[in-house]
Backbone atoms as SQL, in Angstrom:
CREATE TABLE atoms (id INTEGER PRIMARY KEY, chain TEXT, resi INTEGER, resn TEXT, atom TEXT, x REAL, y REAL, z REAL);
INSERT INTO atoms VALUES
  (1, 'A', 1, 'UNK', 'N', -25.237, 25.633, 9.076),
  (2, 'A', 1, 'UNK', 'CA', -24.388, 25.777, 7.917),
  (3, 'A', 1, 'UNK', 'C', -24.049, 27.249, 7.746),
  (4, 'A', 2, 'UNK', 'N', -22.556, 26.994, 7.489),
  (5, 'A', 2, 'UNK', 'CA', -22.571, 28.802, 7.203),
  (6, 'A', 2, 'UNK', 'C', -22.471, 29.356, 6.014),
  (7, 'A', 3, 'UNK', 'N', -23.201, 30.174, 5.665),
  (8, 'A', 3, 'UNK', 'CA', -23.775, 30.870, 4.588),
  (9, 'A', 3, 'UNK', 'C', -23.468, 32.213, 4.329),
  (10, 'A', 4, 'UNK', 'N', -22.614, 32.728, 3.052),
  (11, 'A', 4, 'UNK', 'CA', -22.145, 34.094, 2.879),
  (12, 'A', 4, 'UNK', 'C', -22.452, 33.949, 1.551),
  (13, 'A', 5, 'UNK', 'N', -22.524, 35.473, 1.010),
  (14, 'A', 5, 'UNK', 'CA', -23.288, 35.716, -0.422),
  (15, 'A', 5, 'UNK', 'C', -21.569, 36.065, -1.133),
  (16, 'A', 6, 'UNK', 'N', -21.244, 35.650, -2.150),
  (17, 'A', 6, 'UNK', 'CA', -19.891, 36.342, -2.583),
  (18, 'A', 6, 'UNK', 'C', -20.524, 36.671, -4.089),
  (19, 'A', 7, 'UNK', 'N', -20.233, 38.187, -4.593),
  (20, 'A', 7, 'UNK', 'CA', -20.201, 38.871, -5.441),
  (21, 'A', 7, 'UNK', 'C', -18.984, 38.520, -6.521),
  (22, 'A', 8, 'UNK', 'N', -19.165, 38.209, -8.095),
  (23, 'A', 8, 'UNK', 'CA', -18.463, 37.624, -8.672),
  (24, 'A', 8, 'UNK', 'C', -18.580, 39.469, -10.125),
  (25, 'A', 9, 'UNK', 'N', -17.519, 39.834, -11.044),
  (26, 'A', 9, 'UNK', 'CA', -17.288, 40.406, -11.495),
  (27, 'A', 9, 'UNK', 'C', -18.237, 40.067, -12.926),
  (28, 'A', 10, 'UNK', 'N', -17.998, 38.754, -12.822),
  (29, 'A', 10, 'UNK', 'CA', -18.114, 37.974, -14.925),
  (30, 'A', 10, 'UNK', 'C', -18.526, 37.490, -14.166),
  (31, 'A', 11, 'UNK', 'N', -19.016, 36.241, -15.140),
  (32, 'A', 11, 'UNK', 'CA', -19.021, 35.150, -15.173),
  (33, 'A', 11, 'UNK', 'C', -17.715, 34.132, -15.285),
  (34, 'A', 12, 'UNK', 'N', -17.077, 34.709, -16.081),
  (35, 'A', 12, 'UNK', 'CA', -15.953, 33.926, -16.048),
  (36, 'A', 12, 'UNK', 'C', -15.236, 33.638, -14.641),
  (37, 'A', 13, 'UNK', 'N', -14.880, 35.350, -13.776),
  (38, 'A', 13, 'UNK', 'CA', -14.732, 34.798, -12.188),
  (39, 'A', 13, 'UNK', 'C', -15.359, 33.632, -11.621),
  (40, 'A', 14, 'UNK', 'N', -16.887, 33.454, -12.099),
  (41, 'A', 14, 'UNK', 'CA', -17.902, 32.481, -11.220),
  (42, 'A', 14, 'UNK', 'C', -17.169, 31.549, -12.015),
  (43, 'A', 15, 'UNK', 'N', -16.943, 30.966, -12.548),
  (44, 'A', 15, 'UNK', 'CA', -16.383, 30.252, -13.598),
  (45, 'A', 15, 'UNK', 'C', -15.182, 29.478, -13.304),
  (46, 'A', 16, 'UNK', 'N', -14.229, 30.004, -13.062),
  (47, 'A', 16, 'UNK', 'CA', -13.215, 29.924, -12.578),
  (48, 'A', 16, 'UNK', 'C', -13.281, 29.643, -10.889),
  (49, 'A', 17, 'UNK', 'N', -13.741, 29.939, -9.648),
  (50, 'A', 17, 'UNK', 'CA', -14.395, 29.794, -8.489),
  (51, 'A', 17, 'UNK', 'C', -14.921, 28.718, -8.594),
  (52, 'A', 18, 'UNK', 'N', -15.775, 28.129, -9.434),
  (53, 'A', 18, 'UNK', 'CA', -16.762, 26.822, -9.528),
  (54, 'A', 18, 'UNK', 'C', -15.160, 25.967, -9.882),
  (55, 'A', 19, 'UNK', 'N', -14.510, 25.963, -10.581),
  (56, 'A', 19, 'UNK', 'CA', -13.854, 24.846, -11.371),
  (57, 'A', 19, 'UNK', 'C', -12.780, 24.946, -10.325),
  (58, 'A', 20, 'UNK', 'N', -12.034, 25.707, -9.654),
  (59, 'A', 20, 'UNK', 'CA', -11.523, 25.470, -8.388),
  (60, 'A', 20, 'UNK', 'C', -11.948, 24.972, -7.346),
  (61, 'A', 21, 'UNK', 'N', -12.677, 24.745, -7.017),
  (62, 'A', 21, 'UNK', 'CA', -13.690, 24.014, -6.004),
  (63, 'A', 21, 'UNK', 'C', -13.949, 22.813, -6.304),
  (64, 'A', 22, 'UNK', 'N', -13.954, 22.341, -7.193),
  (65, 'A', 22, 'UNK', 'CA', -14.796, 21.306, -7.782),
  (66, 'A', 22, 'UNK', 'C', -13.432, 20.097, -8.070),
  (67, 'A', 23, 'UNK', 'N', -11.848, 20.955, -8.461),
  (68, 'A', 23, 'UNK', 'CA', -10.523, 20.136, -8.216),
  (69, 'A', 23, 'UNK', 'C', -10.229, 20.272, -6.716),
  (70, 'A', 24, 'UNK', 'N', -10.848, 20.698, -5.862),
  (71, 'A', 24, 'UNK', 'CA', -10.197, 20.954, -4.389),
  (72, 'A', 24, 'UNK', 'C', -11.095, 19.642, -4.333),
  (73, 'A', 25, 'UNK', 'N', -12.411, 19.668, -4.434),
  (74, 'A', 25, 'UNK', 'CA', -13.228, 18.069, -4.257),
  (75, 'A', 25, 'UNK', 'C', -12.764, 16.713, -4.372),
  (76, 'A', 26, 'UNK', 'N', -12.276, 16.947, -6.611),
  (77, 'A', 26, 'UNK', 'CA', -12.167, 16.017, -6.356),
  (78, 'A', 26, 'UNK', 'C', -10.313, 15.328, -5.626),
  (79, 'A', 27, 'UNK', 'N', -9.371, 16.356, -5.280),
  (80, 'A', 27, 'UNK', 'CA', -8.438, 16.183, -4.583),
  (81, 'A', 27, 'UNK', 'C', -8.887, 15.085, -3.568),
  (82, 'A', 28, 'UNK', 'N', -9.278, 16.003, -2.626),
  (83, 'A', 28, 'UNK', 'CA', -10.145, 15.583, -1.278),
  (84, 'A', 28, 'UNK', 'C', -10.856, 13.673, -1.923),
  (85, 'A', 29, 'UNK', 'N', -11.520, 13.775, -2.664),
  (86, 'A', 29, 'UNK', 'CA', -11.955, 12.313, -3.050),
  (87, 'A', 29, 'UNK', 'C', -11.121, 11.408, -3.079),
  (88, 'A', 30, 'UNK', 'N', -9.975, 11.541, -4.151),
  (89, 'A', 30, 'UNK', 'CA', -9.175, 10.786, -4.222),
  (90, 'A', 30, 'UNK', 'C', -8.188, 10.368, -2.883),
  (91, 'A', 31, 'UNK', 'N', -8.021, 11.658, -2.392),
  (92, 'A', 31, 'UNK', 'CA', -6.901, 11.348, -0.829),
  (93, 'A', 31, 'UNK', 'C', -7.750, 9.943, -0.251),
  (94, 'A', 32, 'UNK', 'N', -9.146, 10.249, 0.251),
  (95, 'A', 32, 'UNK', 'CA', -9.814, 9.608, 0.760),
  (96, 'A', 32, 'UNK', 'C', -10.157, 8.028, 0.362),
  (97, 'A', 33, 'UNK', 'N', -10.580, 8.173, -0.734),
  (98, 'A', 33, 'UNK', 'CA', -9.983, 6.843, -1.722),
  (99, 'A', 33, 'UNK', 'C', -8.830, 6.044, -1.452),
  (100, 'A', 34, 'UNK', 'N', -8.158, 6.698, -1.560),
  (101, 'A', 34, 'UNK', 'CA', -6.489, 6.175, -1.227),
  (102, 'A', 34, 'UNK', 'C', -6.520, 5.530, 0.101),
  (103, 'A', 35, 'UNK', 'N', -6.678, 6.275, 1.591),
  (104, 'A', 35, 'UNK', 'CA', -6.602, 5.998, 2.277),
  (105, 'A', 35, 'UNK', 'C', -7.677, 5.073, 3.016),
  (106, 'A', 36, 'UNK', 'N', -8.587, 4.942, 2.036),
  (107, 'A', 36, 'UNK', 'CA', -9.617, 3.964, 2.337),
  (108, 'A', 36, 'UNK', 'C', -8.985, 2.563, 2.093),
  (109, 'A', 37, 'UNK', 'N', -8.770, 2.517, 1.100),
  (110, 'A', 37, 'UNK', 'CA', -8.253, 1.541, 0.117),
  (111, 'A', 37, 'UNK', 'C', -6.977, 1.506, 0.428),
  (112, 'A', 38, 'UNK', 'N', -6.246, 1.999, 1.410),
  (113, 'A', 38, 'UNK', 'CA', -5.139, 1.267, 2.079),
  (114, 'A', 38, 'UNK', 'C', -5.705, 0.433, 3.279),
  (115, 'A', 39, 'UNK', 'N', -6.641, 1.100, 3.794),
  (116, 'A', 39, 'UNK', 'CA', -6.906, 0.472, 4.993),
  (117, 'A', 39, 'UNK', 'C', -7.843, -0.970, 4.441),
  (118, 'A', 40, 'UNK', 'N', -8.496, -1.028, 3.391),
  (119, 'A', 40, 'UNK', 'CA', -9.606, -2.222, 3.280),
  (120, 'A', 40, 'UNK', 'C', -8.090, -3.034, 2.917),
  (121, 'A', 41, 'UNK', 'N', -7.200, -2.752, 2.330),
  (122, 'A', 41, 'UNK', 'CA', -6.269, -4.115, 1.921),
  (123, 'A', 41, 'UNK', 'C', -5.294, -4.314, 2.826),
  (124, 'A', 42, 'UNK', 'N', -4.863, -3.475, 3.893),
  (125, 'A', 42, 'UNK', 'CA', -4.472, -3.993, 5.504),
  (126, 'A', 42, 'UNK', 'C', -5.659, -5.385, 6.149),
  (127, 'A', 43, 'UNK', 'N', -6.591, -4.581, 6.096),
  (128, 'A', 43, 'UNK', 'CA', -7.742, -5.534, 6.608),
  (129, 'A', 43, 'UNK', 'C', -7.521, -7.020, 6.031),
  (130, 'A', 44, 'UNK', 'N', -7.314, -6.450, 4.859),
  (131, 'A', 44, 'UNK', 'CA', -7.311, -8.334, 4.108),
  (132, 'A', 44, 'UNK', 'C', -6.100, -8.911, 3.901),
  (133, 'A', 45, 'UNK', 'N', -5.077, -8.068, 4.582),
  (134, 'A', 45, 'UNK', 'CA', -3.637, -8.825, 4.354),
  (135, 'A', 45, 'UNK', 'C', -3.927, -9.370, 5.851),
  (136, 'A', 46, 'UNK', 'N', -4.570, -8.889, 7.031),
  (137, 'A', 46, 'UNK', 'CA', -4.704, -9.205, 8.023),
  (138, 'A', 46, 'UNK', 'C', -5.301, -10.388, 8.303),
  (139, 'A', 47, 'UNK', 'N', -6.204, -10.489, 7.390),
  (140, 'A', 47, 'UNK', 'CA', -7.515, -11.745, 7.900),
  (141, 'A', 47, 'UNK', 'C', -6.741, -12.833, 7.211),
  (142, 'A', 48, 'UNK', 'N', -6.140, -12.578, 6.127),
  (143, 'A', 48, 'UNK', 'CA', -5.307, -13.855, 5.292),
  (144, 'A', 48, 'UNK', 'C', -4.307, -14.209, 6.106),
  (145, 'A', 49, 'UNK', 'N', -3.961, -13.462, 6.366),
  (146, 'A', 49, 'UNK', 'CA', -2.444, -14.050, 7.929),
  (147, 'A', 49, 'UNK', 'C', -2.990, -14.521, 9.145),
  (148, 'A', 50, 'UNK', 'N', -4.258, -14.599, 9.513),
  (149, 'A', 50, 'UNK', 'CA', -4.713, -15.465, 10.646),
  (150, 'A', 50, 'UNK', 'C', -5.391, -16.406, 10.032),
  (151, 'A', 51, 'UNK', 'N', -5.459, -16.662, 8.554),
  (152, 'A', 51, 'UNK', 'CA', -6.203, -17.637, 7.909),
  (153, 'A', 51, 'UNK', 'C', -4.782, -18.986, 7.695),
  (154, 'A', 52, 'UNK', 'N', -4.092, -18.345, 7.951),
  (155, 'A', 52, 'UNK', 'CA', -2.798, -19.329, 7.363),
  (156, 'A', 52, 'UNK', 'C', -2.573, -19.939, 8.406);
């Protein structure tokens, strides 16, 4: 893992750094979500069309 020390001014910098990170996450979550959850309901439009 790579590991660097970053020096913050305030707190408020750390502050601001944490709460940017934390919407880059949950971005990243949701994309993933999405594209999960396209693929599980392909899957089941799939299995229902060889069910017919």
């Amino acid at each position: 893992m790579n590991q660097k020390i970053i020096h913050f001014n305030s707190m408020e910098e750390l502050k601001d750094k944490i709460e940017r990170q934390v919407s880059e996450l949950e971005n990243k979550i949701e994309l993933h979500s999405k594209l999960i959850g396209d693929k599980i309901r392909e899957g089941e439009k799939d299995n229902s069309e060889e069910l017919s």
